[in-house]
N, CA, C and O atoms as a GROMACS GRO file, in nm:
protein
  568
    1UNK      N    1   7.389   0.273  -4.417
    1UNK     CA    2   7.485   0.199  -4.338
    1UNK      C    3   7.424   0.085  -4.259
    1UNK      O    4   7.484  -0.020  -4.237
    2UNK      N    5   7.298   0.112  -4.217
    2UNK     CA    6   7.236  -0.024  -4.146
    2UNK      C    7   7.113  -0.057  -4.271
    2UNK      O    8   7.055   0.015  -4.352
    3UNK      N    9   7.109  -0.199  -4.239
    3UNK     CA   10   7.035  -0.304  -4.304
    3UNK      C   11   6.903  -0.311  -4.192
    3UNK      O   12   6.934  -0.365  -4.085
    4UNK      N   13   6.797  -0.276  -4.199
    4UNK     CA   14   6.700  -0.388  -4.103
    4UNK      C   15   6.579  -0.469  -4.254
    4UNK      O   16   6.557  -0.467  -4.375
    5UNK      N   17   6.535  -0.536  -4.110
    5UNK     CA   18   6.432  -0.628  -4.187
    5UNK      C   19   6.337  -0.677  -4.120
    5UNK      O   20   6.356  -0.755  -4.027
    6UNK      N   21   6.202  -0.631  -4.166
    6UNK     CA   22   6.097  -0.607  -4.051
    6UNK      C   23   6.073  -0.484  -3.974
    6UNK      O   24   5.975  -0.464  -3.903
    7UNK      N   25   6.185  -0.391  -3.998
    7UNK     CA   26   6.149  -0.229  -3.936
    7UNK      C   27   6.222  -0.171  -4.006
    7UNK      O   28   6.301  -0.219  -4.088
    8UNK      N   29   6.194  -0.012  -3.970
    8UNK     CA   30   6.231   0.101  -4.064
    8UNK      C   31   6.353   0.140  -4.022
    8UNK      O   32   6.437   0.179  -4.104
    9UNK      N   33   6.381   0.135  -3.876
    9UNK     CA   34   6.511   0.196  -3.770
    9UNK      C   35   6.624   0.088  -3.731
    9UNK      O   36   6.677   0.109  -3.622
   10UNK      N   37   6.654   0.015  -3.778
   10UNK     CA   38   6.752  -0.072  -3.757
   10UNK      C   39   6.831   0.020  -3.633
   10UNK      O   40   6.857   0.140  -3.625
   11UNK      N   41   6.859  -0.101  -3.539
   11UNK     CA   42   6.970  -0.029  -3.417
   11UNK      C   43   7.102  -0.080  -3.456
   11UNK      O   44   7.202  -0.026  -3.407
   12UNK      N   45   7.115  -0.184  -3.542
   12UNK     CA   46   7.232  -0.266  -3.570
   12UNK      C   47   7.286  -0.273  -3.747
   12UNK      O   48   7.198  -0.257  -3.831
   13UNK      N   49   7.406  -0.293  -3.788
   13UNK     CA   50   7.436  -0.329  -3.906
   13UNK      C   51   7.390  -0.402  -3.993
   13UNK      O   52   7.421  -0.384  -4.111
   14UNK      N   53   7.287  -0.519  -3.946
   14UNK     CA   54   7.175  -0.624  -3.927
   14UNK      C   55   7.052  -0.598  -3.823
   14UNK      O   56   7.052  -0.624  -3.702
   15UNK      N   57   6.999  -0.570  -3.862
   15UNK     CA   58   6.883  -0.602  -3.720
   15UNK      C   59   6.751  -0.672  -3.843
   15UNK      O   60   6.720  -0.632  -3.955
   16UNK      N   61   6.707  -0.769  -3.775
   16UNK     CA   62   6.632  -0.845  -3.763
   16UNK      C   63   6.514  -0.832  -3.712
   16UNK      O   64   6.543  -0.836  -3.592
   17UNK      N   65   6.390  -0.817  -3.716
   17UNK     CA   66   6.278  -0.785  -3.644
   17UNK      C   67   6.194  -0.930  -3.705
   17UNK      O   68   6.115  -0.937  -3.799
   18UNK      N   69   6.238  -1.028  -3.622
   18UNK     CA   70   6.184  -1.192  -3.650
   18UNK      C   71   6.278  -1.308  -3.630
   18UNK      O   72   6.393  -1.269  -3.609
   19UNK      N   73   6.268  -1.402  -3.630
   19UNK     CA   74   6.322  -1.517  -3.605
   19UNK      C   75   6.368  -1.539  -3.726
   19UNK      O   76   6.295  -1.519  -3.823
   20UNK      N   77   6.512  -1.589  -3.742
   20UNK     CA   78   6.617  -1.585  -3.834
   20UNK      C   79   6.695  -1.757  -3.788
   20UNK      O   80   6.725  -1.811  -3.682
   21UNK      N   81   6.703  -1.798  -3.942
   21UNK     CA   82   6.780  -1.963  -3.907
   21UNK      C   83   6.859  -1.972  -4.060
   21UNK      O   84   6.853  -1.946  -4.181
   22UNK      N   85   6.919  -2.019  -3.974
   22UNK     CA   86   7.075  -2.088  -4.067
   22UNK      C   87   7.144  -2.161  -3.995
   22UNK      O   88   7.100  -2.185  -3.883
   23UNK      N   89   7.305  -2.233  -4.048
   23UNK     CA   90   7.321  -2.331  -3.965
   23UNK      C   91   7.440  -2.347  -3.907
   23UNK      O   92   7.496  -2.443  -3.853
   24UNK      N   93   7.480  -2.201  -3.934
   24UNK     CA   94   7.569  -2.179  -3.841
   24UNK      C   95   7.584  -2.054  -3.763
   24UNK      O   96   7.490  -1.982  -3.795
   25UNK      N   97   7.637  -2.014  -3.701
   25UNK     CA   98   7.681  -1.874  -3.670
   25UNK      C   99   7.809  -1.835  -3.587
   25UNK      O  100   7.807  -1.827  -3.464
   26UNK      N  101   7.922  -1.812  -3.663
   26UNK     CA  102   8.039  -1.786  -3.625
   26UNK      C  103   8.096  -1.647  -3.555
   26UNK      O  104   8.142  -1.543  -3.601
   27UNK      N  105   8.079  -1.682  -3.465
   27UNK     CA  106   8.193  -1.528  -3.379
   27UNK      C  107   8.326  -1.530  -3.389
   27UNK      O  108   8.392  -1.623  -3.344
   28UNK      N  109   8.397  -1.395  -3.468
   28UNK     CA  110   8.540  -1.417  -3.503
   28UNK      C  111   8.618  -1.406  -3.405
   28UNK      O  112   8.607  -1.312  -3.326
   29UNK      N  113   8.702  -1.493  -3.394
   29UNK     CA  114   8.785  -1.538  -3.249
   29UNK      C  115   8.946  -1.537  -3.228
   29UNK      O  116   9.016  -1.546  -3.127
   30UNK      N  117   8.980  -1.519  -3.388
   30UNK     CA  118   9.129  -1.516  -3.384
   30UNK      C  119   9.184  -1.396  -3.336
   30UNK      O  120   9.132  -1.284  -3.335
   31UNK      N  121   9.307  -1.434  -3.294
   31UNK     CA  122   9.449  -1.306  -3.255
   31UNK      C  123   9.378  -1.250  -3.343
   31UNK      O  124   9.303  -1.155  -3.318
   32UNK      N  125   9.397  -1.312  -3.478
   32UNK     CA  126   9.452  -1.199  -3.632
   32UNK      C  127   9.330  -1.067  -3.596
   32UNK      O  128   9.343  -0.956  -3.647
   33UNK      N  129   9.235  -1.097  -3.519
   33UNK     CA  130   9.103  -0.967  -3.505
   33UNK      C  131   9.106  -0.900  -3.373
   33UNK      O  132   9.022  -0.816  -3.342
   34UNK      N  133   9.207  -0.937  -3.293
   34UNK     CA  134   9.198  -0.881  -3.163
   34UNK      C  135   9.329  -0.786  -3.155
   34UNK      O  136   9.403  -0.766  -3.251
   35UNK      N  137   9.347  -0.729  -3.027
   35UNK     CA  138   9.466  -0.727  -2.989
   35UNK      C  139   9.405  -0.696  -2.853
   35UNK      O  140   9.285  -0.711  -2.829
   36UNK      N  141   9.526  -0.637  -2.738
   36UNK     CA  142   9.501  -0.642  -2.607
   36UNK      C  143   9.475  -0.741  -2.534
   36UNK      O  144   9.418  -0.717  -2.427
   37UNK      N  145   9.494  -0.828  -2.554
   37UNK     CA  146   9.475  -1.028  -2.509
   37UNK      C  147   9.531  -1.007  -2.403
   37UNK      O  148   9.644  -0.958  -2.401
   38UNK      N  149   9.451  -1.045  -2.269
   38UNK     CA  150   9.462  -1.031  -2.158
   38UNK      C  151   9.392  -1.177  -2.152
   38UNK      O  152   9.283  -1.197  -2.207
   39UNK      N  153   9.466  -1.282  -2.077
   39UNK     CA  154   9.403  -1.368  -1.951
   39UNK      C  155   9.322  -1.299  -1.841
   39UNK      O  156   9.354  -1.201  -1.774
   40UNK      N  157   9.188  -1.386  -1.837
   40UNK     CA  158   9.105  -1.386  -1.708
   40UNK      C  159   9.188  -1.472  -1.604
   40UNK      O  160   9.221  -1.590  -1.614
   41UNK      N  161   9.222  -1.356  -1.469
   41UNK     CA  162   9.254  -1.463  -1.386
   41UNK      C  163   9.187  -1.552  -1.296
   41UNK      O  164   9.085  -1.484  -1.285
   42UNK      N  165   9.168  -1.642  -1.231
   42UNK     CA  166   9.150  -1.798  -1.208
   42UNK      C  167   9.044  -1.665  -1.059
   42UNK      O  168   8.933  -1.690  -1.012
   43UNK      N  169   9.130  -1.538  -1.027
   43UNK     CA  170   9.052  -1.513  -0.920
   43UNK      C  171   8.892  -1.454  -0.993
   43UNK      O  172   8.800  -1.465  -0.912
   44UNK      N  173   8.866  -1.420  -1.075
   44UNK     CA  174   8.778  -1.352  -1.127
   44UNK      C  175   8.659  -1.485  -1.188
   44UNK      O  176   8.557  -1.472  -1.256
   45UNK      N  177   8.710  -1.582  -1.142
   45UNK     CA  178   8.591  -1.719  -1.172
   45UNK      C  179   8.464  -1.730  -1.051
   45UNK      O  180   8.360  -1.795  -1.067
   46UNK      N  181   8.495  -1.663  -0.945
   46UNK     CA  182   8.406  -1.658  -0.827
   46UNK      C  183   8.308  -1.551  -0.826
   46UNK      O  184   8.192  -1.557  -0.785
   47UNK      N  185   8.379  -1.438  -0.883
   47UNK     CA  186   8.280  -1.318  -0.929
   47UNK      C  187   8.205  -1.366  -1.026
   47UNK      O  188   8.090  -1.330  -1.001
   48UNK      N  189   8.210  -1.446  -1.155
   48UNK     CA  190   8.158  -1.520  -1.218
   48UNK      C  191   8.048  -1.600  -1.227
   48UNK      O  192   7.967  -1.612  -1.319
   49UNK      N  193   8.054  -1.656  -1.116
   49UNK     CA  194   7.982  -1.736  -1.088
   49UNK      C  195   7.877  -1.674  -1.012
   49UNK      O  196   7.761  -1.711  -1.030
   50UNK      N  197   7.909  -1.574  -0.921
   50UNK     CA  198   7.790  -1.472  -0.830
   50UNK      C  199   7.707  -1.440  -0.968
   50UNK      O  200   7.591  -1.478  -0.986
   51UNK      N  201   7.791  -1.358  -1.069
   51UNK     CA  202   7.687  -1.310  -1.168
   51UNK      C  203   7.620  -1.396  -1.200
   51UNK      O  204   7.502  -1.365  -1.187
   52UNK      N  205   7.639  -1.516  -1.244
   52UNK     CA  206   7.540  -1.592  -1.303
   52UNK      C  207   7.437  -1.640  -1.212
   52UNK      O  208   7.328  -1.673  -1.259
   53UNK      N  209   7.467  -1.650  -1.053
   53UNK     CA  210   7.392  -1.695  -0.968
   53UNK      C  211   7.269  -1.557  -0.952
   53UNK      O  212   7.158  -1.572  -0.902
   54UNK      N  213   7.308  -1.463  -0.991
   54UNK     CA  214   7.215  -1.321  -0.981
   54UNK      C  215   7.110  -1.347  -1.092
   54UNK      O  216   6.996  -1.326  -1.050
   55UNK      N  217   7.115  -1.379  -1.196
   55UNK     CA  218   7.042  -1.406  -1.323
   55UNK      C  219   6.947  -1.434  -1.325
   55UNK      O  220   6.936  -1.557  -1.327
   56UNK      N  221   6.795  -1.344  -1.326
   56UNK     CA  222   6.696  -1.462  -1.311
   56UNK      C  223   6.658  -1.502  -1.443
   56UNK      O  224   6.713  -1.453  -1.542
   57UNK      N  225   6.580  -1.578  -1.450
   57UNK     CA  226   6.568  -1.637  -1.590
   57UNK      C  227   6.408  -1.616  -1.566
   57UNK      O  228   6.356  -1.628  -1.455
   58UNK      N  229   6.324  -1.576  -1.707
   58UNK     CA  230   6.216  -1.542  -1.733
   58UNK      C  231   6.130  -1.595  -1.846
   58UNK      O  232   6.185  -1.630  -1.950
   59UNK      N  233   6.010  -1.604  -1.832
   59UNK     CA  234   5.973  -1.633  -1.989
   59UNK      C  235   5.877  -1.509  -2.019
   59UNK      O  236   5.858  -1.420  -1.937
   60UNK      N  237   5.822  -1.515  -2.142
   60UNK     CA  238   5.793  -1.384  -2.184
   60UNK      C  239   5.721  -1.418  -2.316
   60UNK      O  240   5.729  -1.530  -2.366
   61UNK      N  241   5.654  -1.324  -2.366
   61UNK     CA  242   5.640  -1.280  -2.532
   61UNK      C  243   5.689  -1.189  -2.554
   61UNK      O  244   5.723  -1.112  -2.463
   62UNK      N  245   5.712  -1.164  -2.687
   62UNK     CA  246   5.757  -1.048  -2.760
   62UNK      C  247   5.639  -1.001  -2.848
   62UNK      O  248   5.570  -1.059  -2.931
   63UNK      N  249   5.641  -0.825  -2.779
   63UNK     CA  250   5.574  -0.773  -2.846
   63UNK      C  251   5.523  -0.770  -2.977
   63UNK      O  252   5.616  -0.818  -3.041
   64UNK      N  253   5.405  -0.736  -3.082
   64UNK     CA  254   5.388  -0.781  -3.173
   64UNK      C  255   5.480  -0.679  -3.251
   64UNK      O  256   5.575  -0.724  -3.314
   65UNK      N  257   5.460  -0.566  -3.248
   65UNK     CA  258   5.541  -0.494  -3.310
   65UNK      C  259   5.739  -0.512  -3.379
   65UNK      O  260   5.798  -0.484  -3.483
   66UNK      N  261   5.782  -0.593  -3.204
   66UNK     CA  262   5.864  -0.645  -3.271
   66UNK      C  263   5.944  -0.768  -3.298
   66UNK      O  264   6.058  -0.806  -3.271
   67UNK      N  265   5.817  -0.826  -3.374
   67UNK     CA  266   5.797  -0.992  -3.388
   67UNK      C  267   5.727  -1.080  -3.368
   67UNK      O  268   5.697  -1.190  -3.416
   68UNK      N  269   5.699  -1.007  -3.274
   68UNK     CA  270   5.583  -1.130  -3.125
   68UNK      C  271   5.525  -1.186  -3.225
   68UNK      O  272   5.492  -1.129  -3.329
   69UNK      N  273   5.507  -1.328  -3.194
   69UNK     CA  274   5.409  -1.409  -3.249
   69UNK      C  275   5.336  -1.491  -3.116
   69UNK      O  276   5.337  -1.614  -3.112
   70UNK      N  277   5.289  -1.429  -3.038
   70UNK     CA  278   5.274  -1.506  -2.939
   70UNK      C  279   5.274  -1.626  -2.840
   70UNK      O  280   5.201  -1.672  -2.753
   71UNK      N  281   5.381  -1.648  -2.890
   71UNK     CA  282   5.466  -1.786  -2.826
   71UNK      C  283   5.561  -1.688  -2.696
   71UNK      O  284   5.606  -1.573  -2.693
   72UNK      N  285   5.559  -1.816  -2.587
   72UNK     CA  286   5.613  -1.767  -2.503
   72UNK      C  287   5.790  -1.790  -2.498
   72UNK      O  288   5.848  -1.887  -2.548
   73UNK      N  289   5.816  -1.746  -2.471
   73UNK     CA  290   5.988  -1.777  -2.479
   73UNK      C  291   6.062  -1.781  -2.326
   73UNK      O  292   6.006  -1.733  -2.228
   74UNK      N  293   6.132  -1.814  -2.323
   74UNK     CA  294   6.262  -1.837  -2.220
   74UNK      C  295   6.359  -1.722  -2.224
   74UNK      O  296   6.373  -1.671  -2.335
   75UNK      N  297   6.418  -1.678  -2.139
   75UNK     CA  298   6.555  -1.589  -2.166
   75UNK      C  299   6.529  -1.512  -2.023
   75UNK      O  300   6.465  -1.551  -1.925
   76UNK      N  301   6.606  -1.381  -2.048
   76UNK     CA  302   6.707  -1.260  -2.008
   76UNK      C  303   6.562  -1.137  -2.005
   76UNK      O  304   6.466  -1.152  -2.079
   77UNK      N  305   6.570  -1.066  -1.945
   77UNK     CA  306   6.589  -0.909  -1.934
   77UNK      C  307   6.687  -0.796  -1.918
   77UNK      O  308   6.728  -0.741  -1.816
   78UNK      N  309   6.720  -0.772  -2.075
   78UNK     CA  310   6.875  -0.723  -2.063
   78UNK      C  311   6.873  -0.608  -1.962
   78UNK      O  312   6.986  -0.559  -1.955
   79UNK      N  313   6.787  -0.549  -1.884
   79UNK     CA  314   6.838  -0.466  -1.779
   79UNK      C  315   6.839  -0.503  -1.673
   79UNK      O  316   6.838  -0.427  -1.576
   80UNK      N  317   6.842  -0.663  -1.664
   80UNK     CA  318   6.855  -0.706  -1.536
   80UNK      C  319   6.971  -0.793  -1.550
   80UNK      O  320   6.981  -0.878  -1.461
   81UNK      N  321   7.075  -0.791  -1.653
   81UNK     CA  322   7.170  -0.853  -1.695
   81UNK      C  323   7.299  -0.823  -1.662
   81UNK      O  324   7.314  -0.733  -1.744
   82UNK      N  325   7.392  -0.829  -1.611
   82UNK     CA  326   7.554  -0.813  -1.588
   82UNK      C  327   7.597  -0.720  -1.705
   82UNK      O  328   7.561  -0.756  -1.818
   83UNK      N  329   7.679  -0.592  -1.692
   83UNK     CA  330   7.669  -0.508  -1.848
   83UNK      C  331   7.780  -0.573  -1.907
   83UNK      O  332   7.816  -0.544  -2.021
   84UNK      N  333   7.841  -0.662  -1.835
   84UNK     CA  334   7.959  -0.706  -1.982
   84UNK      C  335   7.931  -0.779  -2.071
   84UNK      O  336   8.013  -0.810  -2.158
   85UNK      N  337   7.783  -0.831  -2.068
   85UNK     CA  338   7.750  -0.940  -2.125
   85UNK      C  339   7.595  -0.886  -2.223
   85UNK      O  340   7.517  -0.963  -2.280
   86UNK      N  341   7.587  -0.726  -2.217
   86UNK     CA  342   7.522  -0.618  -2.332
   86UNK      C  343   7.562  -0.581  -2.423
   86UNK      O  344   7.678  -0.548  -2.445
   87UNK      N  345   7.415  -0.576  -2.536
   87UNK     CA  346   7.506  -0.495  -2.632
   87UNK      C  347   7.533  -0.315  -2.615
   87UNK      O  348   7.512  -0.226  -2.533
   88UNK      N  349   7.566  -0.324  -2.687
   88UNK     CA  350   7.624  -0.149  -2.680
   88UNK      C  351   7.518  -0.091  -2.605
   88UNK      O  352   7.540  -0.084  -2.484
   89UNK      N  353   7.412  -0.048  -2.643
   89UNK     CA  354   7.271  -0.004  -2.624
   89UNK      C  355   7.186  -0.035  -2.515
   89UNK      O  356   7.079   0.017  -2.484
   90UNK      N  357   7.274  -0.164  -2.438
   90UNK     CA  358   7.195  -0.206  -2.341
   90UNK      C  359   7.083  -0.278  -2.365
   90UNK      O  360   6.996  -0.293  -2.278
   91UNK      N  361   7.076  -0.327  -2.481
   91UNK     CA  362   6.899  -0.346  -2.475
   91UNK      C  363   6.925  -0.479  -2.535
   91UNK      O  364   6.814  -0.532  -2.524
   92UNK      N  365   6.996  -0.559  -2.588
   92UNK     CA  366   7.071  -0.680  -2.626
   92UNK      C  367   7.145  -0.788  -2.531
   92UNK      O  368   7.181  -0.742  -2.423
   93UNK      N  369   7.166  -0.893  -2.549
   93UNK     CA  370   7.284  -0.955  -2.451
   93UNK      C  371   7.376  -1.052  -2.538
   93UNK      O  372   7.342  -1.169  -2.558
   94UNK      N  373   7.429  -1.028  -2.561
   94UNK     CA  374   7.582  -1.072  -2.633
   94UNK      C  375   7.573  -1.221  -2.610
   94UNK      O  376   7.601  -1.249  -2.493
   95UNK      N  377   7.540  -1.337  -2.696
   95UNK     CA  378   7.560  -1.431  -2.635
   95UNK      C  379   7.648  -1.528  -2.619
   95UNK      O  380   7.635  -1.639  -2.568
   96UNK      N  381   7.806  -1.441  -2.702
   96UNK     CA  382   7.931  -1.482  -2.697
   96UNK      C  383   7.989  -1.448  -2.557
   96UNK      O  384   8.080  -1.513  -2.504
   97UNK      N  385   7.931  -1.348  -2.507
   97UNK     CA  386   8.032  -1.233  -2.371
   97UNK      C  387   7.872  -1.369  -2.314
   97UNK      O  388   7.930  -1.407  -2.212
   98UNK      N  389   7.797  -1.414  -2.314
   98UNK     CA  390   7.764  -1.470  -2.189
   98UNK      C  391   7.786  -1.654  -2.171
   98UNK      O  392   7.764  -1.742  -2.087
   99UNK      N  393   7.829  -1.643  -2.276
   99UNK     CA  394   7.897  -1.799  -2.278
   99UNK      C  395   7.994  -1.786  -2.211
   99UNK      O  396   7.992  -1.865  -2.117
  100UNK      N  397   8.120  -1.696  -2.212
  100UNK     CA  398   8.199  -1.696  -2.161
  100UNK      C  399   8.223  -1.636  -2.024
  100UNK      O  400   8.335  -1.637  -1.973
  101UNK      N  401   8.102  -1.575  -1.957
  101UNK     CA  402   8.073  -1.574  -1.840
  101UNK      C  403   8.051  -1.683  -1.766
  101UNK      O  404   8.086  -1.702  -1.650
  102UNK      N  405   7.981  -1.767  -1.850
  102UNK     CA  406   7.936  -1.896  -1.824
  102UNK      C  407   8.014  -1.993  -1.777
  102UNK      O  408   8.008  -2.049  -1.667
  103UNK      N  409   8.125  -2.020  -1.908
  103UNK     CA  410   8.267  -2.068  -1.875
  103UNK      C  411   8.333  -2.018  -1.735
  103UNK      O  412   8.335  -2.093  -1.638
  104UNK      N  413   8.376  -1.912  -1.733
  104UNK     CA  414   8.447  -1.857  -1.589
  104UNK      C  415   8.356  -1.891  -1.468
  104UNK      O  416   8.416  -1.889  -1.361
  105UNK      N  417   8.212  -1.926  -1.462
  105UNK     CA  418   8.133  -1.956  -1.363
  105UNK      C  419   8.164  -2.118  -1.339
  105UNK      O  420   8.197  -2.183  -1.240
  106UNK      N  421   8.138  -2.150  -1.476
  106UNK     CA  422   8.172  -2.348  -1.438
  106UNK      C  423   8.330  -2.366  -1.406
  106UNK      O  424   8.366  -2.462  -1.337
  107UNK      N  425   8.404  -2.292  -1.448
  107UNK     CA  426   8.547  -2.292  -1.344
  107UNK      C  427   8.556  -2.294  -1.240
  107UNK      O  428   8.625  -2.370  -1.173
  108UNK      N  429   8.468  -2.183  -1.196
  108UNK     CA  430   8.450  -2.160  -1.023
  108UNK      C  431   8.405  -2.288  -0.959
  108UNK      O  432   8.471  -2.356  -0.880
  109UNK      N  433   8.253  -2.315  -1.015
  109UNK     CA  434   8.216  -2.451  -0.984
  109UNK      C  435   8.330  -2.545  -0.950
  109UNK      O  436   8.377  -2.556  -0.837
  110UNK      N  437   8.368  -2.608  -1.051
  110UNK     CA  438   8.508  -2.681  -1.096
  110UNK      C  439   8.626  -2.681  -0.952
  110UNK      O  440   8.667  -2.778  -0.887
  111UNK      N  441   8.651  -2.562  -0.940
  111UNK     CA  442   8.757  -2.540  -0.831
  111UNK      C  443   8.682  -2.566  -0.708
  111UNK      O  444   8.739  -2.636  -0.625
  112UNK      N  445   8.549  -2.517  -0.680
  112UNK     CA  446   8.519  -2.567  -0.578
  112UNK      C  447   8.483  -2.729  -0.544
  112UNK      O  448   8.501  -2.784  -0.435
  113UNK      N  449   8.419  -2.797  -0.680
  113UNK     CA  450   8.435  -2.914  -0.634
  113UNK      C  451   8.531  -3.012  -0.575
  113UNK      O  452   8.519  -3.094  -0.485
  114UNK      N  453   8.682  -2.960  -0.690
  114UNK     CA  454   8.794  -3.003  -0.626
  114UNK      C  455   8.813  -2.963  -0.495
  114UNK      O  456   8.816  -3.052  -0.410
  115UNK      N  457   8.823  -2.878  -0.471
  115UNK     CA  458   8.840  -2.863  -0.261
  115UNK      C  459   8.770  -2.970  -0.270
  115UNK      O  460   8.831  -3.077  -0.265
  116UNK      N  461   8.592  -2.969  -0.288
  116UNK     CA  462   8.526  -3.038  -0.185
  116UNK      C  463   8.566  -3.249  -0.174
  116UNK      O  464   8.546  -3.331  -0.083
  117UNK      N  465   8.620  -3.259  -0.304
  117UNK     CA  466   8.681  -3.384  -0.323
  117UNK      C  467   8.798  -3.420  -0.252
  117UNK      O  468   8.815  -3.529  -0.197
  118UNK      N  469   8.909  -3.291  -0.254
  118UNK     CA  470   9.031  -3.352  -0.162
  118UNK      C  471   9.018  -3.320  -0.007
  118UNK      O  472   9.104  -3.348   0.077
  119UNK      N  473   8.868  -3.240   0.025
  119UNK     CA  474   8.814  -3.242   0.185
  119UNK      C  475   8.773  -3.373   0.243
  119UNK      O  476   8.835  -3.422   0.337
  120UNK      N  477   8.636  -3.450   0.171
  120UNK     CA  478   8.610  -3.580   0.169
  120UNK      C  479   8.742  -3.646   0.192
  120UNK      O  480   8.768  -3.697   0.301
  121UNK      N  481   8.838  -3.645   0.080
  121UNK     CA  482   8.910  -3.766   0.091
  121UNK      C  483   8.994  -3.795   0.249
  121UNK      O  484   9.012  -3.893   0.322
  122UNK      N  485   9.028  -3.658   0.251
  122UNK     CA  486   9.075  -3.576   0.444
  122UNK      C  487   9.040  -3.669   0.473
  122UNK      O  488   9.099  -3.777   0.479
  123UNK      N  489   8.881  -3.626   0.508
  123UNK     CA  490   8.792  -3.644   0.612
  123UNK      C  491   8.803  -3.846   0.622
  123UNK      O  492   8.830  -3.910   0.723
  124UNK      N  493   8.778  -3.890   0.516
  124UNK     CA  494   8.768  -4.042   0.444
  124UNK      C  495   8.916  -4.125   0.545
  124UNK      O  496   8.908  -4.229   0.611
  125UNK      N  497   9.031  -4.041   0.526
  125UNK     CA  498   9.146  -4.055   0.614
  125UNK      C  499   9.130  -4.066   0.693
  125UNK      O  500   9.130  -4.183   0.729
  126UNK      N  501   9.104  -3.970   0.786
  126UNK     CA  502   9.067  -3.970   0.919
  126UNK      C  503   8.985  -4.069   0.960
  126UNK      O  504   9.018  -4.149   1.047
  127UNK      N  505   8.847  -4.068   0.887
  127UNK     CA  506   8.788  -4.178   0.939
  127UNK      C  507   8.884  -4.287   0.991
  127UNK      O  508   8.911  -4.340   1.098
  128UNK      N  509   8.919  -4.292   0.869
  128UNK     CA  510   8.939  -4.470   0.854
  128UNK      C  511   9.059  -4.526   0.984
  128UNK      O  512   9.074  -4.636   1.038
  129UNK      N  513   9.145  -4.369   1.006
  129UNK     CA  514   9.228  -4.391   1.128
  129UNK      C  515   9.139  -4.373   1.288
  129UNK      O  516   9.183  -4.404   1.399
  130UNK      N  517   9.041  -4.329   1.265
  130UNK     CA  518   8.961  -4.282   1.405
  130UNK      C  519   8.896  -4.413   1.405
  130UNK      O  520   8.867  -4.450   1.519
  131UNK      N  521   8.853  -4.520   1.283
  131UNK     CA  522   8.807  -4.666   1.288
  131UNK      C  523   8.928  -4.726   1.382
  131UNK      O  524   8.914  -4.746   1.502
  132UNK      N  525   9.010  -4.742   1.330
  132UNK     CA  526   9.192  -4.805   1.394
  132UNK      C  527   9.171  -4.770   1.514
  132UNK      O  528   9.155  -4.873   1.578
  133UNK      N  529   9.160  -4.670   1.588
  133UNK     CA  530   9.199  -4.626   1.721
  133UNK      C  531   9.064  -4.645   1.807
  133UNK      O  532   9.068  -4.649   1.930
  134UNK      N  533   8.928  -4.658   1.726
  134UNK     CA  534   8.834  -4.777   1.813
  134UNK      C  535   8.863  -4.844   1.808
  134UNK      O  536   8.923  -4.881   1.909
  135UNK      N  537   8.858  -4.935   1.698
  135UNK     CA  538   8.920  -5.066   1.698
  135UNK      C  539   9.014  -5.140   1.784
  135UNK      O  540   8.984  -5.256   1.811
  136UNK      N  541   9.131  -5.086   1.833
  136UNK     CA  542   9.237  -5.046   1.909
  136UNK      C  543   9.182  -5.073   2.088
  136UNK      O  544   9.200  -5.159   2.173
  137UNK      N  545   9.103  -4.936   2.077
  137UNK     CA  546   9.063  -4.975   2.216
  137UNK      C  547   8.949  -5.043   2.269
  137UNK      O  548   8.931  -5.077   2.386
  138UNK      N  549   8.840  -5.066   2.127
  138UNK     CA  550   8.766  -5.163   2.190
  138UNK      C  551   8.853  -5.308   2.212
  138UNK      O  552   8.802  -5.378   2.299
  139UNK      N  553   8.974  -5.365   2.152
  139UNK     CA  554   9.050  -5.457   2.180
  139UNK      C  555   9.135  -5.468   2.324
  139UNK      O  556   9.167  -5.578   2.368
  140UNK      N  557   9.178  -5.309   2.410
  140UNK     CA  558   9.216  -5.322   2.521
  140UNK      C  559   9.105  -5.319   2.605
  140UNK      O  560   9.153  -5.365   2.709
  141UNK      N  561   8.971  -5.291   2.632
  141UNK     CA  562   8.887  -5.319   2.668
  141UNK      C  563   8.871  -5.413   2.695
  141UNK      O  564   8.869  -5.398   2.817
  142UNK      N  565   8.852  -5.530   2.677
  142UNK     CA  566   8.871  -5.668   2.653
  142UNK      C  567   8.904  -5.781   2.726
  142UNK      O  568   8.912  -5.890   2.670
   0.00000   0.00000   0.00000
């Protein structure tokens, strides 16, 4: 039932023990494969964004055993990872479930910039009337 390549114990339907290229890679996305379609709501973009702000990012080798070629790499420690964004096993990180963590984080972003744009503009208002009302009285001064 499992395929590996490069080891004897495959954990996956595929597992891979090496660096693998092709030129695409499609995650199936339609209704026609889901059901239970639930919207993320707009409040759950702030939790979002904490997770990703928790994330540290690491570099590393991979062991030789499984793969290592001693190049250092960039990434994750999936046990230091958010679990919605694991694979089953924990020992993986989904990098469809963390794109779309990703997404709900740059939303958050997003919403907060807007506040911080229609605060400025406030604030930009005000100025420009608190200019008028020096203006104003440095003229009765006068």
């Amino acid at each position: 039932g499992r395929v590996g390549i490069g080891l004897t114990n495959p954990s996956y339907a595929l597992h891979v023990n090496g660096t693998v290229a092709g030129t695409s890679w499609v995650n199936t996305c339609s209704k026609e494969f889901k059901e239970d379609i639930q919207p993320v709501s707009e409040a759950s973009y702030p939790v979002m964004l904490a997770k990703i702000m928790d994330m540290d990012l690491t570099t590393y080798k991979y062991k030789k055993e499984y793969g290592g070629d001693g190049a250092r790499k960039l990434g994750f420690i999936a046990e230091e990872m958010p679990e919605e964004v694991l694979s089953k096993d924990g020992k993986g990180v989904d990098l469809y479930e963390l794109l779309t963590l990703t997404i709900g984080a740059m939303k958050a972003q997003q919403n907060e910039i807007s506040a911080q744009q229609k605060k400025i503009a406030e604030l930009e208002a005000l100025n420009a009337k608190l200019a008028e009302v020096m203006r104003r009285l440095e003229a009765l001064e006068k």
